[in-house]
C-alpha positions as CSV (number, residue, x, y, z in Angstrom):
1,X,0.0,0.0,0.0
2,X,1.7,3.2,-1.4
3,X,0.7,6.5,0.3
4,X,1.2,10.3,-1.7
5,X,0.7,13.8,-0.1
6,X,-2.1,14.0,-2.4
7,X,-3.8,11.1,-0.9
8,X,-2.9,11.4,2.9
9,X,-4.6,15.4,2.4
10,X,-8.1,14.0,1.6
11,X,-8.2,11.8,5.3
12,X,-11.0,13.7,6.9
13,X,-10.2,15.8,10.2
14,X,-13.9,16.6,11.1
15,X,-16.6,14.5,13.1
16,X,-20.0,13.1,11.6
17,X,-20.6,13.3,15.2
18,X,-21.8,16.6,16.4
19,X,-21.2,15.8,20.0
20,X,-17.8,14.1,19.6
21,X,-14.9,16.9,20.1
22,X,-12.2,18.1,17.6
23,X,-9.3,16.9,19.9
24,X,-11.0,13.4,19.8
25,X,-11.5,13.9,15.9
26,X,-7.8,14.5,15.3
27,X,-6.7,12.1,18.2
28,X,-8.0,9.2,15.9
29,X,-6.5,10.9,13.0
30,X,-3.2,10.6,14.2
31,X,-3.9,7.1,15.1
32,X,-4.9,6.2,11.5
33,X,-2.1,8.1,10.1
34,X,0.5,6.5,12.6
35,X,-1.1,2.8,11.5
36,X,0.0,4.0,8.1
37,X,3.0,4.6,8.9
38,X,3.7,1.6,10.5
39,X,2.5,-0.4,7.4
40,X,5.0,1.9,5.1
41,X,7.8,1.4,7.5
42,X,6.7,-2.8,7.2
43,X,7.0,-2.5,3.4
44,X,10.7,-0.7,3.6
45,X,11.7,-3.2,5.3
46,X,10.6,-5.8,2.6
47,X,11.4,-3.7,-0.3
48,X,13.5,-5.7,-2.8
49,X,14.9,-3.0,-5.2
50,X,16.4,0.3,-4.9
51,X,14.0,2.4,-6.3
52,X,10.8,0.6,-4.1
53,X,13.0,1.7,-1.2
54,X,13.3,5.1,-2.1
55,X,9.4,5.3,-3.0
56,X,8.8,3.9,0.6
57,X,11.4,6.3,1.7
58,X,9.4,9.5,0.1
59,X,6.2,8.2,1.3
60,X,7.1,7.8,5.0
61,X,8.3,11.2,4.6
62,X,4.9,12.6,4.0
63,X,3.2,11.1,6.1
64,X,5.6,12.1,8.9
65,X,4.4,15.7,7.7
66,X,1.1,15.1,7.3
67,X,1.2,13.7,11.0
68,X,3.2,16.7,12.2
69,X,-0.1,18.7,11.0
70,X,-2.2,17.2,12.6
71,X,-0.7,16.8,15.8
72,X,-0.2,20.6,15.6
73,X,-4.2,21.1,14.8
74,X,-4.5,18.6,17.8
75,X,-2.7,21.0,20.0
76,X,-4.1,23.9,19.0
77,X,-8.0,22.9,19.1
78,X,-6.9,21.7,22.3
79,X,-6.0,25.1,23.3
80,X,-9.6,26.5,22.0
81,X,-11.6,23.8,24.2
């Protein structure tokens, strides 16, 4: 399973769930995003060529990104609670 920037954007930050709070929202965000992560680090570990390796490589670096933001929204809704 291959992850892009593009792709880890669209994961939705917001609650169907009128009466569930933001901080809970993003604290299951970050799980999600952290399972991914844990599957992409899986897969570099398997990765048989160079160039899969790098892919892996570039796609772990996103979604340490991606997580970064979130965990920064996370802190800041916090904050607003």
């Amino acid at each position: 399973m291959r992850f892009y920037d593009y792709q880890t954007n669209k994961i939705s930050l917001r609650s169907k769930n009128p009466k569930e709070t933001v901080s809970s929202t993003r604290h299951k965000s970050i799980v999600f995003l952290v399972e991914q992560q844990l599957l992409l680090h899986e897969q570099h570990g398997k990765a048989k060529t160079p160039n899969e390796s790098t892919m892996l490589e570039w796609q772990i670096e996103a979604m340490d990104r991606r997580i970064a933001a979130v965990v920064c929204e996370l802190y800041k809704a916090i904050a607003l609670e």
